[in-house]
C-alpha positions in Angstrom: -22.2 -4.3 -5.3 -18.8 -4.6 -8.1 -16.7 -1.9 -7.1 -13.6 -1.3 -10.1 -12.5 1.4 -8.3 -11.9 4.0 -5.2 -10.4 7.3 -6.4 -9.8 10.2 -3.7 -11.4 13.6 -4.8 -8.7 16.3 -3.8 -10.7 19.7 -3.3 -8.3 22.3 -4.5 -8.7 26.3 -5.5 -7.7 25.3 -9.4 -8.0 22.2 -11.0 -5.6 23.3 -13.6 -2.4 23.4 -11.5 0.6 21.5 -10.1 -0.5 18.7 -13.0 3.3 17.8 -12.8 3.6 16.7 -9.4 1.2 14.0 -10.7 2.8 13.1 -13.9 6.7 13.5 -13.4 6.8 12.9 -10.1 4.2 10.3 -9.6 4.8 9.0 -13.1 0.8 9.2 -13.4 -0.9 9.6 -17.1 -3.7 12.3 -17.2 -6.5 10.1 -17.9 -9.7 13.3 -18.4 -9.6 16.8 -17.7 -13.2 19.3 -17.9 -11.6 22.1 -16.7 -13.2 22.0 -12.9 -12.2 18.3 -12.8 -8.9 16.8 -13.7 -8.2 13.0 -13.1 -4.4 11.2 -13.3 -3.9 7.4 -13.5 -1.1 4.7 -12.6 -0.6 3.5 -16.5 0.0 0.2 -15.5 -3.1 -0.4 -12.9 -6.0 1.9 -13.8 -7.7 1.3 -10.6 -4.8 3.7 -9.3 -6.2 6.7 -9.8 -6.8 10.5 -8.1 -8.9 13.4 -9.2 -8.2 17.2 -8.5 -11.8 18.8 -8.0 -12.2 22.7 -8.2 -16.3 23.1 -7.9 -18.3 20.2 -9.6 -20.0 21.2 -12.9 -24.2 20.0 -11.8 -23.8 19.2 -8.3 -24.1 21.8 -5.7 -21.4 20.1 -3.8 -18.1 18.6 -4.3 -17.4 15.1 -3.2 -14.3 14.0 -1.7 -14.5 10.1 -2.9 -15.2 8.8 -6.2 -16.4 5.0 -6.2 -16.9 3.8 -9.4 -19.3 0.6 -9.5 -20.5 -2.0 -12.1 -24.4 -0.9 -11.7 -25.3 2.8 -10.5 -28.8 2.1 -10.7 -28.3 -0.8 -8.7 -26.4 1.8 -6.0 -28.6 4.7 -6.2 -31.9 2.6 -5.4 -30.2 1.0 -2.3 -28.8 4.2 -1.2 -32.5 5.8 -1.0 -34.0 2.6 0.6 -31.5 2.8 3.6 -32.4 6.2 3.5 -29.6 8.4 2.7 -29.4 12.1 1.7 -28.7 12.1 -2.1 -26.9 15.3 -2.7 -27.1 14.9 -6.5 -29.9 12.8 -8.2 -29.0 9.7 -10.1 -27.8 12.0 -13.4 -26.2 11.0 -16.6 -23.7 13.6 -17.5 -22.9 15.4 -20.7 -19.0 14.5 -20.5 -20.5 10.2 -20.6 -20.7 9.2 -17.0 -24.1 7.9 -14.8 -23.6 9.2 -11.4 -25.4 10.7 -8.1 -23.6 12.3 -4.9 -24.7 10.5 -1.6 -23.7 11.9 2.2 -22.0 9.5 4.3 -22.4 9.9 8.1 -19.9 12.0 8.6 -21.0 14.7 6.3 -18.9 13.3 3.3 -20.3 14.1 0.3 -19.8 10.8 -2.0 -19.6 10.5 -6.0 -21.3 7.0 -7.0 -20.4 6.5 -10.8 -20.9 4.3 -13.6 -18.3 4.6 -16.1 -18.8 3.4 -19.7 -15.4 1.9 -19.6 
């Protein structure tokens, strides 16, 4: 599996605050922001990247881990032949984005993605 990216999925009350401990402290560009979801980027390495996450928009869950891979379809099928829960079905989203939410062993709740970009 092509992994671009790892981006941590901060669970907070409001998605819409404290953006500027991310961008003038940090120095990180906001890169998307629906309202319950509000990612920052490193504007020189795009791989450098957290979300804040304030009650997912389809899934019943929030996850705390984003991994962005090169084929979701790929993902999703090998996640239900080792046998996985899928917490969210293989969807593609309004705001552009292929994704489903998998548990890990440990009861995290995981956001596989496929990003157009």
């Amino acid at each position: 599996m092509v992994i671009h990216r790892i981006i941590p999925n901060l669970n907070v009350a409001d998605a819409q605050a404290g953006h500027e401990f991310y961008t003038e402290l940090l120095g990180l560009e906001k890169e998307f922001d629906l309202g319950w979801i509000v990612s920052f980027r490193a504007p020189d390495n795009r791989a450098a990247q957290v979300s804040l996450v304030s009650g997912d928009a389809t899934a019943a869950e929030d996850s705390v881990l984003s991994v962005a891979v090169g084929d979701v379809d790929a993902a999703y099928a090998r996640a239900r032949q080792l046998g996985y829960e899928i917490v969210h079905p293989l969807t593609t989203e309004q705001w552009g984005v292929r994704r489903f939410l998998v548990r890990d062993p440990h009861r995290n709740v995981i956001n596989i993605v496929g990003h157009p970009d």
